[in-house]
Each structure stands twice: as C-alpha cells, then as structure tokens.
TORKOL-4160 file (C-alpha; in steps of 0.2 Angstrom, whole numbers, padded with zeros to 4 digits, m for minus):
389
<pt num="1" X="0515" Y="0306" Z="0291"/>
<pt num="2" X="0514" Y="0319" Z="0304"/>
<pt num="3" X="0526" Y="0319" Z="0319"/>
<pt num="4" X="0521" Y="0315" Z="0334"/>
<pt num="5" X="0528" Y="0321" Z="0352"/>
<pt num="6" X="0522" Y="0303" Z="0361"/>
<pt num="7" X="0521" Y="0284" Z="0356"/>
<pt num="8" X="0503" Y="0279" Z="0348"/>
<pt num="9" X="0503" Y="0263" Z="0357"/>
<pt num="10" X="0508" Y="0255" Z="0373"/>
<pt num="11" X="0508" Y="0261" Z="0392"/>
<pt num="12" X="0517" Y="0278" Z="0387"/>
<pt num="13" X="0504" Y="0284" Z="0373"/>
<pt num="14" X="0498" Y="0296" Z="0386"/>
<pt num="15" X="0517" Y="0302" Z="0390"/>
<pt num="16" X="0527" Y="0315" Z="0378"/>
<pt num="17" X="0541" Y="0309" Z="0375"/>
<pt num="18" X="0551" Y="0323" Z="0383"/>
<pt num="19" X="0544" Y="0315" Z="0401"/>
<pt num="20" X="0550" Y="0298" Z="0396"/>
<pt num="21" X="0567" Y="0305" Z="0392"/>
<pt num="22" X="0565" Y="0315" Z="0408"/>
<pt num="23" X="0567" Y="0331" Z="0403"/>
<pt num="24" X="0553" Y="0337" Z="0408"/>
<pt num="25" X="0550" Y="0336" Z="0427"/>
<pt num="26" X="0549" Y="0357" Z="0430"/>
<pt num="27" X="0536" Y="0369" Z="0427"/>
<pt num="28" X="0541" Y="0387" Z="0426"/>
<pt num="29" X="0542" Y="0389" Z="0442"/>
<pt num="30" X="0555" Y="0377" Z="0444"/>
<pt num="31" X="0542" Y="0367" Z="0454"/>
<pt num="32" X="0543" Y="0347" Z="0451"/>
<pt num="33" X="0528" Y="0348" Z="0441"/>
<pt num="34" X="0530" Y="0345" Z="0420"/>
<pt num="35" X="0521" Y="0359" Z="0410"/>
<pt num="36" X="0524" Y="0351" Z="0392"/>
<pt num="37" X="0539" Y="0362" Z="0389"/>
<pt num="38" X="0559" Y="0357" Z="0388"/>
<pt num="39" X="0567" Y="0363" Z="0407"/>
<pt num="40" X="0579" Y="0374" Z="0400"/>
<pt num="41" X="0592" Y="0372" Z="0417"/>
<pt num="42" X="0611" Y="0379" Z="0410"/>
<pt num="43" X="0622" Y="0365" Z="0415"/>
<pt num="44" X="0610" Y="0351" Z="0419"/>
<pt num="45" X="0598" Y="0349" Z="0401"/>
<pt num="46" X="0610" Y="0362" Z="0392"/>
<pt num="47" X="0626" Y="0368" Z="0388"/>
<pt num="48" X="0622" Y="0386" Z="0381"/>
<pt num="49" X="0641" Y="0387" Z="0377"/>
<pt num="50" X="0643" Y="0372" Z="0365"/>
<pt num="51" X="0624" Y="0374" Z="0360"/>
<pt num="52" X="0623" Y="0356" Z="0366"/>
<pt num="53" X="0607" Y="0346" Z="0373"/>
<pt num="54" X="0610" Y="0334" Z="0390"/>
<pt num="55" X="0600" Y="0318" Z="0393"/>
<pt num="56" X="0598" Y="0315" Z="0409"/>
<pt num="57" X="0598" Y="0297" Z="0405"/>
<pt num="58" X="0607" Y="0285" Z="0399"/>
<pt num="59" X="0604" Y="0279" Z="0378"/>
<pt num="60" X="0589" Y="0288" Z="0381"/>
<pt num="61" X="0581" Y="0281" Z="0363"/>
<pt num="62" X="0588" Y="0263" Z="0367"/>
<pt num="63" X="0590" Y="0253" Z="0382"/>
<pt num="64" X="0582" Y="0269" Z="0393"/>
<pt num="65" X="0566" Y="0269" Z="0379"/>
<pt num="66" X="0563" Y="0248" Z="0381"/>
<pt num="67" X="0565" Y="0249" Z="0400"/>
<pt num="68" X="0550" Y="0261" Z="0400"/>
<pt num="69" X="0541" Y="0252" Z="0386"/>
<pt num="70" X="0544" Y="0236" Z="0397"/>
<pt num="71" X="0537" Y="0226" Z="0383"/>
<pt num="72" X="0549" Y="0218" Z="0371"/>
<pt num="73" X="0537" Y="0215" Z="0354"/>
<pt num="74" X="0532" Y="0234" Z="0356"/>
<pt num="75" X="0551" Y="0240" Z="0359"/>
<pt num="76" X="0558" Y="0232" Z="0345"/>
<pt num="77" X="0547" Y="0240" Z="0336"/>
<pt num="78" X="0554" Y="0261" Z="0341"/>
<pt num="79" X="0568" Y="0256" Z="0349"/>
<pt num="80" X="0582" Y="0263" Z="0340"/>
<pt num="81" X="0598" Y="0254" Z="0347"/>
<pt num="82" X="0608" Y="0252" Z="0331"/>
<pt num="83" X="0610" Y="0273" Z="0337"/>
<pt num="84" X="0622" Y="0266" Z="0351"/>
<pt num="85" X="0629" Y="0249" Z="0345"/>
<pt num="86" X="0632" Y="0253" Z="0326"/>
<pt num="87" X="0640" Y="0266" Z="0316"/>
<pt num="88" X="0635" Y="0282" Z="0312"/>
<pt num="89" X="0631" Y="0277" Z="0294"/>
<pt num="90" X="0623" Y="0260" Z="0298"/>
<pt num="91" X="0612" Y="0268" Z="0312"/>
<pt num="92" X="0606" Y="0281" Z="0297"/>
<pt num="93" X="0600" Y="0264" Z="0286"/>
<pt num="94" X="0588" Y="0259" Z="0297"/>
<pt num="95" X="0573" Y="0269" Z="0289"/>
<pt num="96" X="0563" Y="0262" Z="0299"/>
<pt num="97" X="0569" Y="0265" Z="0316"/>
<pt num="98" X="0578" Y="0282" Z="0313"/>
<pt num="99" X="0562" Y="0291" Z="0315"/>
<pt num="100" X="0565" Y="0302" Z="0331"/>
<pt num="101" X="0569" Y="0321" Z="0329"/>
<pt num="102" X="0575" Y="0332" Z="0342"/>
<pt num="103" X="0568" Y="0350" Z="0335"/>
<pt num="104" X="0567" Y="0368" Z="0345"/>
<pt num="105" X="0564" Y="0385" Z="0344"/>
<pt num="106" X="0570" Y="0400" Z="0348"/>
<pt num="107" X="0563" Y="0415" Z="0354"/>
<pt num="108" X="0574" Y="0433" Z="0356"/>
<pt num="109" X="0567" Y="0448" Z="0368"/>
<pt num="110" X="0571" Y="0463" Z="0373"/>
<pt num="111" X="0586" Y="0464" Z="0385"/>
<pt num="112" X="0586" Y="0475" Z="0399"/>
<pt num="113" X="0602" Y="0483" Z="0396"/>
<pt num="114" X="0607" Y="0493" Z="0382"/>
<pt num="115" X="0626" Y="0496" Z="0377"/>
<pt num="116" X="0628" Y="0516" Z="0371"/>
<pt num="117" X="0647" Y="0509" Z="0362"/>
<pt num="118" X="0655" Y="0523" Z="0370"/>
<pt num="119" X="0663" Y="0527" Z="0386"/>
<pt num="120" X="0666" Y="0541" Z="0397"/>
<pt num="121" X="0650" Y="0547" Z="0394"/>
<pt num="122" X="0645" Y="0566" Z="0402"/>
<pt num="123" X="0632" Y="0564" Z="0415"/>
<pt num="124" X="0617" Y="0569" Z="0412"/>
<pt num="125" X="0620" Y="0566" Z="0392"/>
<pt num="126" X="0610" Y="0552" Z="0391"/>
<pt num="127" X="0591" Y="0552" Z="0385"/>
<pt num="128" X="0579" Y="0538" Z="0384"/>
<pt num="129" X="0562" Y="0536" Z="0376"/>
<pt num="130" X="0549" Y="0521" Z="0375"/>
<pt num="131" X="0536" Y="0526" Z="0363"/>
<pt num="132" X="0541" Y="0546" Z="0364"/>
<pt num="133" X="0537" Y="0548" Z="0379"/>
<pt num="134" X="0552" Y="0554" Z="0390"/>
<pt num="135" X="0556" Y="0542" Z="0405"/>
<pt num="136" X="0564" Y="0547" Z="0420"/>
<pt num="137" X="0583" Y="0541" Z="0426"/>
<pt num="138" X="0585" Y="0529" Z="0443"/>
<pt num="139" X="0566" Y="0526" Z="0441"/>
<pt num="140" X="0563" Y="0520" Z="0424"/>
<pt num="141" X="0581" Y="0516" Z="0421"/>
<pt num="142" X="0598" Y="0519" Z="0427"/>
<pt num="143" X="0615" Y="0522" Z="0416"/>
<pt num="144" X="0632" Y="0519" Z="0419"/>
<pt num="145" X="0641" Y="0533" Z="0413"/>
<pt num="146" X="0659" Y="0525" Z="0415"/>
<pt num="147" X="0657" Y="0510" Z="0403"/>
<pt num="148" X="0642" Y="0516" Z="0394"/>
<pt num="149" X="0628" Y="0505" Z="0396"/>
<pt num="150" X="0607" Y="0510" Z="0402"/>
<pt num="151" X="0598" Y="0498" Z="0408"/>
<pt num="152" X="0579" Y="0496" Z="0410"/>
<pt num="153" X="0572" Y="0494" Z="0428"/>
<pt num="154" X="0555" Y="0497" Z="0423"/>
<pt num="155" X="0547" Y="0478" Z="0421"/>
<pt num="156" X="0532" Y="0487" Z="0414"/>
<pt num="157" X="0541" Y="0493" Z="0400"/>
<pt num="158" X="0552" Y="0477" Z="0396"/>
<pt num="159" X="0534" Y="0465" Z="0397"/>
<pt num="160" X="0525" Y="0476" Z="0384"/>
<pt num="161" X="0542" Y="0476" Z="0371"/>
<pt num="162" X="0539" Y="0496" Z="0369"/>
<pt num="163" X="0550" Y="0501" Z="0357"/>
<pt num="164" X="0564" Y="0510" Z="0367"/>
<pt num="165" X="0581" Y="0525" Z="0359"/>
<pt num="166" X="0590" Y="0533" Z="0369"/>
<pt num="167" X="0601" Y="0548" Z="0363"/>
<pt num="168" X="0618" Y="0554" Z="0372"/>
<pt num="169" X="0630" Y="0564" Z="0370"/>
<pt num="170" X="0648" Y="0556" Z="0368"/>
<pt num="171" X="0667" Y="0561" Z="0375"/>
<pt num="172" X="0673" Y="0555" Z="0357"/>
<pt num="173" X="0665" Y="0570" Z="0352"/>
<pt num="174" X="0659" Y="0580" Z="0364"/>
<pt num="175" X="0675" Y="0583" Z="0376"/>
<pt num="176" X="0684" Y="0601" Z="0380"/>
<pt num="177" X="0677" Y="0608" Z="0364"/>
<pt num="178" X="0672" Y="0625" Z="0371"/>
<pt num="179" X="0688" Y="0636" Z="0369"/>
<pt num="180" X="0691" Y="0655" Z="0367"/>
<pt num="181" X="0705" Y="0663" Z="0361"/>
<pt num="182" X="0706" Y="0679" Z="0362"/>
<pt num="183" X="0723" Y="0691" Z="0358"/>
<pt num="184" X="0731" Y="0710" Z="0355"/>
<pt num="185" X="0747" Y="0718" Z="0349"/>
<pt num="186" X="0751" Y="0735" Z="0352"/>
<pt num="187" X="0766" Y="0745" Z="0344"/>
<pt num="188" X="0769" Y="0764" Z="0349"/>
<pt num="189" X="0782" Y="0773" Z="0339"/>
<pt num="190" X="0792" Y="0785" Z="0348"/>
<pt num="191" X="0803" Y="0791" Z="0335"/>
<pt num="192" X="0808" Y="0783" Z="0315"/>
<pt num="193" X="0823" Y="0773" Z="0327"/>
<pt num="194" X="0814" Y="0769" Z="0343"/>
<pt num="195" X="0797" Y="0758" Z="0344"/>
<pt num="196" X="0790" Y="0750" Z="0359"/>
<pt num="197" X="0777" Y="0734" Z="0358"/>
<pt num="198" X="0766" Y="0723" Z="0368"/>
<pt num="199" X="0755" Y="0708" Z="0366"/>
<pt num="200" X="0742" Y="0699" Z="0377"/>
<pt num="201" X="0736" Y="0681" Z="0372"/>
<pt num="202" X="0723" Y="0673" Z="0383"/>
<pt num="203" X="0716" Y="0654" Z="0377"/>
<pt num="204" X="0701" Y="0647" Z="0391"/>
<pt num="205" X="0692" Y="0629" Z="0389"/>
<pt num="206" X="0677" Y="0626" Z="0396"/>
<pt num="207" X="0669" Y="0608" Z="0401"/>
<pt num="208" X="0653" Y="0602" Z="0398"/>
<pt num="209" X="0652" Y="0594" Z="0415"/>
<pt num="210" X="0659" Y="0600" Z="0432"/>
<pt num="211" X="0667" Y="0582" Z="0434"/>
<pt num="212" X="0683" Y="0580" Z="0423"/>
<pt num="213" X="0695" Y="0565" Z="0423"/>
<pt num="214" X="0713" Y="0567" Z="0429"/>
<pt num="215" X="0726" Y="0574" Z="0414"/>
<pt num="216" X="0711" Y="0583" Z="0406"/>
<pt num="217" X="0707" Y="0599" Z="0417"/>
<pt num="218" X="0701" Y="0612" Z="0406"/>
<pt num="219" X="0715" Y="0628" Z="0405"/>
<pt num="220" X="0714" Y="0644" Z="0407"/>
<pt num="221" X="0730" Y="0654" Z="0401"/>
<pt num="222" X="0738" Y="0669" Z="0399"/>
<pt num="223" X="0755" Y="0675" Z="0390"/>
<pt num="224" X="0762" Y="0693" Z="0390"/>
<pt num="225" X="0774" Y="0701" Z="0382"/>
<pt num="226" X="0786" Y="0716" Z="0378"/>
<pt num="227" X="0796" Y="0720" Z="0364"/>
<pt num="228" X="0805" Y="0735" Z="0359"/>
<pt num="229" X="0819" Y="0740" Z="0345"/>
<pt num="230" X="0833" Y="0754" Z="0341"/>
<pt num="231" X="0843" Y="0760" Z="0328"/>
<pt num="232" X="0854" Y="0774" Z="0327"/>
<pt num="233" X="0868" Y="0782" Z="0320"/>
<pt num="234" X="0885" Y="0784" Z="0325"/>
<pt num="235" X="0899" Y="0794" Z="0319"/>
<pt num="236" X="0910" Y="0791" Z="0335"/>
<pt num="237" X="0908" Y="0770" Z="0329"/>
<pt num="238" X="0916" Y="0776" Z="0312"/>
<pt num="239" X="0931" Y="0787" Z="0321"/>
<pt num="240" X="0936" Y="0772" Z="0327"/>
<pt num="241" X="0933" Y="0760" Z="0313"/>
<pt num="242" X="0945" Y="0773" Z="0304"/>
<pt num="243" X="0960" Y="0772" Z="0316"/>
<pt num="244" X="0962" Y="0754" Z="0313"/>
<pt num="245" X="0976" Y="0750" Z="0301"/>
<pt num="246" X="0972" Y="0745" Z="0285"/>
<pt num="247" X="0954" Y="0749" Z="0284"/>
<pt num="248" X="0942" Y="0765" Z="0279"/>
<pt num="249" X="0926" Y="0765" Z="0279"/>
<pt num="250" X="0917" Y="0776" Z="0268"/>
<pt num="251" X="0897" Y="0776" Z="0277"/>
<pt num="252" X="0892" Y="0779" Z="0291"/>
<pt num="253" X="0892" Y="0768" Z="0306"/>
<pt num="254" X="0874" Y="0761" Z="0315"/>
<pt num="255" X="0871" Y="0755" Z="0330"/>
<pt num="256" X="0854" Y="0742" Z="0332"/>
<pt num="257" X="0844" Y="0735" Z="0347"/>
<pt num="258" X="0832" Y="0720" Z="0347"/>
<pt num="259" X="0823" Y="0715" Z="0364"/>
<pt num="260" X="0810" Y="0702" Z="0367"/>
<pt num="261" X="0804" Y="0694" Z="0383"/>
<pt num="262" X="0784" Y="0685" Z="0388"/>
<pt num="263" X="0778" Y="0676" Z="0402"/>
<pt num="264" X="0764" Y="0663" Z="0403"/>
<pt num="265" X="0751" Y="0663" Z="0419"/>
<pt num="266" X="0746" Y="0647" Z="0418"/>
<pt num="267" X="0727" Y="0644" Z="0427"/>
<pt num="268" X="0712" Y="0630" Z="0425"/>
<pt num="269" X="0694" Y="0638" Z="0423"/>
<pt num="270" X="0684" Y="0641" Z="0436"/>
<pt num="271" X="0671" Y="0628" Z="0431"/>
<pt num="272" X="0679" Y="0615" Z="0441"/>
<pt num="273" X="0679" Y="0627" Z="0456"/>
<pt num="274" X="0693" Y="0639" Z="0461"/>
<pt num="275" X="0703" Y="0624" Z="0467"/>
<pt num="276" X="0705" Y="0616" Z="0451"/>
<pt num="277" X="0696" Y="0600" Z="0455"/>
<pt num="278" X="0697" Y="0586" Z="0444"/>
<pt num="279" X="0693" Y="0565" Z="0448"/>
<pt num="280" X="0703" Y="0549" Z="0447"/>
<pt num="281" X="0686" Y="0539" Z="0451"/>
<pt num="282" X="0672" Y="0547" Z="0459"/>
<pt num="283" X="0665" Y="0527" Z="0460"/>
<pt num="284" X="0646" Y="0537" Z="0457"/>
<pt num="285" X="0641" Y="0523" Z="0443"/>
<pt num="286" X="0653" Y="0509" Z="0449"/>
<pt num="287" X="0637" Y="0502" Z="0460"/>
<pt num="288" X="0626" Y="0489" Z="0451"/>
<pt num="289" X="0607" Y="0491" Z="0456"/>
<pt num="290" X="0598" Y="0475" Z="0460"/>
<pt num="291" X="0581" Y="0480" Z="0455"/>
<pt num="292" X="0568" Y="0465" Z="0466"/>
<pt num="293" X="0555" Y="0470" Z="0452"/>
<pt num="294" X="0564" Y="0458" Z="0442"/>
<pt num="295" X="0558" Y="0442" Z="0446"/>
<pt num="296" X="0570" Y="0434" Z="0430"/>
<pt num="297" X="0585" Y="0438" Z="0443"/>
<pt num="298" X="0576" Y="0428" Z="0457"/>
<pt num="299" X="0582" Y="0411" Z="0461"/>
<pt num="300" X="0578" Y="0399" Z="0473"/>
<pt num="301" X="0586" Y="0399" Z="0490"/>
<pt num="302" X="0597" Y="0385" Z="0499"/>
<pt num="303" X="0588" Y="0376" Z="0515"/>
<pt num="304" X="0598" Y="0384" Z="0529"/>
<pt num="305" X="0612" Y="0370" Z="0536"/>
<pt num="306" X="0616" Y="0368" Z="0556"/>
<pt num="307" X="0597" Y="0373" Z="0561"/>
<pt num="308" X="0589" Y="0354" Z="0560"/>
<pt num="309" X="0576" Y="0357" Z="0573"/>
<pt num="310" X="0568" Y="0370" Z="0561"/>
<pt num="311" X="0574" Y="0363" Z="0545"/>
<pt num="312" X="0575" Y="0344" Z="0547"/>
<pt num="313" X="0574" Y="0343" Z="0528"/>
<pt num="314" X="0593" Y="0352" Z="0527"/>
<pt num="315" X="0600" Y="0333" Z="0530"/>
<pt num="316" X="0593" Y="0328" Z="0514"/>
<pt num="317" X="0607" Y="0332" Z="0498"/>
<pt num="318" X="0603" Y="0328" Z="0481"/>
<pt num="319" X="0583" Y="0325" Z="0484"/>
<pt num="320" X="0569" Y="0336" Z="0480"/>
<pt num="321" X="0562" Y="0332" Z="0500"/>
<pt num="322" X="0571" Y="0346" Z="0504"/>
<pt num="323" X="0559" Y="0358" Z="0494"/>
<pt num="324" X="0542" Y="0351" Z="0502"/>
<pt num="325" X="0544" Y="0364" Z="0515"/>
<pt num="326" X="0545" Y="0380" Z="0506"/>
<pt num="327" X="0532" Y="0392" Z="0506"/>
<pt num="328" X="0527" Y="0400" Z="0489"/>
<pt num="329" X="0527" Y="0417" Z="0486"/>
<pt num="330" X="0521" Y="0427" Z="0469"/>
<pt num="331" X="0529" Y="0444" Z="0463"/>
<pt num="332" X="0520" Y="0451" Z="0447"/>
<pt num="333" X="0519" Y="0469" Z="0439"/>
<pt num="334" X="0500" Y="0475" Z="0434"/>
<pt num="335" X="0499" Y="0482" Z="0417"/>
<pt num="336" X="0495" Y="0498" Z="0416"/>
<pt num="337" X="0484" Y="0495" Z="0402"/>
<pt num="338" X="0472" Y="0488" Z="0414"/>
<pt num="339" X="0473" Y="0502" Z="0427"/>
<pt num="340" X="0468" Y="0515" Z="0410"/>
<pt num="341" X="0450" Y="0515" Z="0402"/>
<pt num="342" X="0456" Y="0513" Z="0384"/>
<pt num="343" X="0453" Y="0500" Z="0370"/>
<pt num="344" X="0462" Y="0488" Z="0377"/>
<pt num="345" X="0454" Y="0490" Z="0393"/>
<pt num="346" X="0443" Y="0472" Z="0397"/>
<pt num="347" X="0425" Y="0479" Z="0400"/>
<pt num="348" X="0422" Y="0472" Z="0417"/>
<pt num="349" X="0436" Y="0483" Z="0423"/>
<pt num="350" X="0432" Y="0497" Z="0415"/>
<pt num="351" X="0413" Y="0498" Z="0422"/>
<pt num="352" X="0421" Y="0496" Z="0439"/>
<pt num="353" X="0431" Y="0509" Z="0445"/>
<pt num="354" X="0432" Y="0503" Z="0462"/>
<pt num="355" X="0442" Y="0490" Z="0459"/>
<pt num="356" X="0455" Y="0502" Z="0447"/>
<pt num="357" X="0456" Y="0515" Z="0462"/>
<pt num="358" X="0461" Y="0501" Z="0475"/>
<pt num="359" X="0477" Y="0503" Z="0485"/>
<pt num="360" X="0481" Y="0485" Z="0481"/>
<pt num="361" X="0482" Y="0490" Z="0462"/>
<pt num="362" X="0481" Y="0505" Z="0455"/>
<pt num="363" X="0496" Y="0515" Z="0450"/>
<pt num="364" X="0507" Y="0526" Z="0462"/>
<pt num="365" X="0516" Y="0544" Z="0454"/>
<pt num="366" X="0531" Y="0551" Z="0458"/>
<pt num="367" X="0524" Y="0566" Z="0464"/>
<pt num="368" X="0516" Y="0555" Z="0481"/>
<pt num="369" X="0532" Y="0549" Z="0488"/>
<pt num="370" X="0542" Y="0565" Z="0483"/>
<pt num="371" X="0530" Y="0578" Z="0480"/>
<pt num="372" X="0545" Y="0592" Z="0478"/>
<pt num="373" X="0552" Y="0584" Z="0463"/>
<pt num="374" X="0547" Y="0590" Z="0446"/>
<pt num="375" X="0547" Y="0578" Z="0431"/>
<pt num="376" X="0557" Y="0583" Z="0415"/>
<pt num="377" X="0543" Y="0581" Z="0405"/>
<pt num="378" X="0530" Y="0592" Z="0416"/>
<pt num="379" X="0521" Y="0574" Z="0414"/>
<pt num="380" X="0517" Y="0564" Z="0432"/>
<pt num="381" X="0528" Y="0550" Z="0431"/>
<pt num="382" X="0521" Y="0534" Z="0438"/>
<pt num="383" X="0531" Y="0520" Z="0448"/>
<pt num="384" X="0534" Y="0503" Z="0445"/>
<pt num="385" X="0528" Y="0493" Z="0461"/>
<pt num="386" X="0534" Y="0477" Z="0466"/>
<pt num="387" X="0518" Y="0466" Z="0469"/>
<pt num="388" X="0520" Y="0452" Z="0481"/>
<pt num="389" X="0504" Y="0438" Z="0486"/>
C-alpha cells in the first residue's frame, strides 16, 4: 500500500509520526510550535558532517513507540523491537514489522556569495549582473578583492533566484602588462680610424590600479651609454719591434682602441605617485559586512544573566520557560514585483495606487539619500530596505 506518515489506529492516529518521535516540536520560527516539517537544528536532530539523523529519544521505534501507544495488543502490532534486541539480519526478516522508512528531501538554492577562483583581484574589475541589468557595488553586493569572493547583499535578488554573472578581470592575467620600450643607437664617424657611439634604452610599466602589492612596483628605467674605437698606424711601434734581436717584421705596426661604459637610472612610474607608493595590506576588503537584511543570519538571543528582577525567567537552564517572555518581532523584504503594475501584479494592488505610493512600502532610490551620486547604468537604482513589524 501507500505509506503513511501517522498510525491508522489507536490514540496517535491523529499524531505524525515525526511528533511521536519528537522531532517535531519547532516551527520556522524556532517557536515551540510543530508545523508538519523535520526541525532541521545542526547538532541537536542533525549531524550535517556525517549526514547523520538524531533521535531525541531513546529506541524511538521500540520501547519509546509502545510507551506512546500505551496499549500492548495494538503495540505488538508496529512496534518493531527486534530493531534493538536482534541482529541486523534477523531484524530485516520480520516483514511484518520492518515497515517504517525514514525518507527526505533536499533542496539546493542560491548562495549568497559567489567564489571568482582568483585572487588579488584589481578593484574595481569586478562586474555583476542579475538578468542584464547592471547592479551597483556596496548596495546590491559587495566584493572581496583579496581572496576573490562577491557576495549578494540584496535579499530581493537572492528571494527571486534571478539568474546572476559576474565578469572580472584577473592578476593571473591582467598584472603589469602595459610596458613600453622604447631605444636608439647613434654612431658618428670622424675619420676611417675614429668612430664615436651612443645608445639610450628606456623600458616603463604601467599598472592597472594605483594600489600595487609590495615586490611588484611598476618600473620605469633608463640605461645610457658611450662607446668609441681607434685604430691607427704606427711606424715608430715597428722601429722598435725591429731593434729587438732575433726578430723582423716585415708590415706595418697598428695601434687599436676599444671603450665601452652605460649607466642605468633606475625609477618607478609615476602612476603610484612620485613617491613610489606601494601596499603591504591596505586591510580595505579585510572587513566582513553584516547585512541585517538577512534574516537567515538572525538567531535567537540569550535571556540576559545577573538582571533577575527584570528577567526572572534567566534562573531557568535547559527549559523553554525562559522563552515566554520574548517579544516577537518580523523583518521581511517586499517584492518589487508588487510595488510595479506588470503581469504579475495582483489586481487589487494594482487599482490601488495609494497603497504602492505608501511610505510604509514602496520602493526608495539611491538618488534620495545621495542625490549627487550617479548610477553606472544612467538607470535609478533602488534600495533594499529592511522591514521591521
């Protein structure tokens, strides 16, 4: 037959069976209240490491299951204790009993952070955007230029799963690429035996970015140099070649001159100021933004200890009295898609523009908290507020 998440019969028919196994005593909300669904808690219900599921009870499907049943005719029949008592082989014969599955599902979303597999990245470089339209950087999303990650700080745009690419350019390939070299050698001639020469060689990089690391300053060189040669004739040479005994020499004697000599003027270019700045850590994108938009980063706070006359619930450990006191608060994100008459557009918004225009929903741009900042897309950016009821 058909499985079944409950027993047919018996004081628990109207119970799942997650509730009996008590693993399912939250809503979403974390509020003791069950909603039907598995309280995914890391480290209570779950151990995402080992993939493994956590009864909160003991033999769950055997002595726990007939304490709840609390009648013994109708426990012998689904209580599965050979599970517990027996071997794993044995426990797999009892057709009869081995009728309980544990089953899931898993659902993947979007991340909020995106890893660009490069580092070192040139700011500025990096371009993002969700369904071609261009968003803007520390208001839709903010980068990390160091270890190369973006990630999205707009809840609008991770809610509606708008297909996001972002484009950059990368140090692997895009470093001190810009170089000029540029050179000249001149040679005047004076005679057949006396020539003067002179060379200028000159190699400049220039960066992409102002900001350069430590060891890789862009260079900006210069080498000079001088050379010169001469050759002559000498009959005096040969006189006194002659008078040595033994020897004669029938041609005539020459005399040759070689001379060399360069200098290099080392220098930086003038991109990184005149100085010759360059950074060991200029810490810019070592700050991690908390974005309160996010209400996945939420959690719930501790009762204050030490204040008993306002809290006298912070005496009580390991009991959910503690929690009556809270007050509950809601953070949501409006979509825009209810703010815009379009298709999607339900028709009792639309025919009410009174209620789009309202200060307690409608949409705020960029350009009315910094009205001297223009948008690199020429298009009014819009800002994601934080909602709070």
């Amino acid at each position: 037959g058909n499985s079944i998440n409950y027993l047919p019969e018996g004081k628990l028919q109207d119970m799942i069976l997650l509730q009996v196994m008590g693993l399912d005593n939250l809503n979403a909300q974390s509020d003791r209240q069950p909603d039907g669904y598995f309280d995914f808690i890391n480290g209570v219900t779950v151990i995402t490491e080992r993939g493994k599921i956590v009864f909160p009870v003991l033999e769950p499907f055997g002595s726990h299951l007939r304490k709840k049943i609390n009648d013994n005719s109708l426990a012998d029949k689904y209580v599965f204790q050979e599970l517990y008592d027996s071997t794993q082989t044995v426990a797999r014969q009892m057709a009869e009993k081995n009728k309980f599955i544990l089953a899931g599902r898993y659902k993947s979303e979007s991340g909020s952070e995106i890893r660009l597999n490069a580092i070192n990245i040139p700011q500025g470089s990096v371009k993002v955007t969700a369904g071609g339209v261009t968003l803007s950087e520390n208001t839709d999303y903010t980068v990390d230029y160091n270890m190369g990650t973006v990630r999205i700080i707009n809840q609008a745009l991770i809610e509606s799963q708008t297909p996001i690419q972002v484009s950059l350019e990368s140090n692997q390939f895009f470093g001190f690429q810009t170089k000029t070299l540029i050179g000249t050698h001149l040679d005047y001639r004076f005679s057949d035996n006396f020539n003067i020469g002179g060379t200028i060689l000159r190699l400049t990089e220039r960066p992409y970015t102002q900001k350069v690391n430590y060891g890789e300053e862009p260079i900006s060189n210069t080498i000079w140099g001088l050379n010169t040669s001469y050759k002559t004739q000498s009959q005096v040479l040969t006189n006194l070649i002659d008078k040595i005994p033994l020897l004669e020499t029938k041609t005539p004697s020459s005399i040759s001159f070689f001379g060399e000599f360069a200098q290099l003027i080392p220098g930086h270019s003038k991109a990184i100021s005149s100085a010759g700045n360059s950074y060991i850590d200029d810490f810019e994108s070592s700050e991690i933004p908390l974005d309160l938009k996010s209400f996945n980063a939420w959690t719930i706070s501790s009762v204050p200890q030490g204040q008993e006359q306002i809290f006298p619930e912070a005496r009580l450990n390991n009991n959910i009295s503690s929690g009556f006191n809270r007050a509950k608060i809601a953070w949501y994100v409006i979509d825009p898609l209810l703010l815009r008459n379009g298709s999607s557009t339900p028709d009792h918004i639309k025919q009410n523009p009174g209620l789009q225009s309202s200060h307690f929903v409608r949409e705020i741009y960029e350009n009315e908290i910094f009205p001297y900042r223009e948008s690199p897309s020429g298009i009014p950016t819009n800002v994601t507020v934080l909602n709070v009821a």
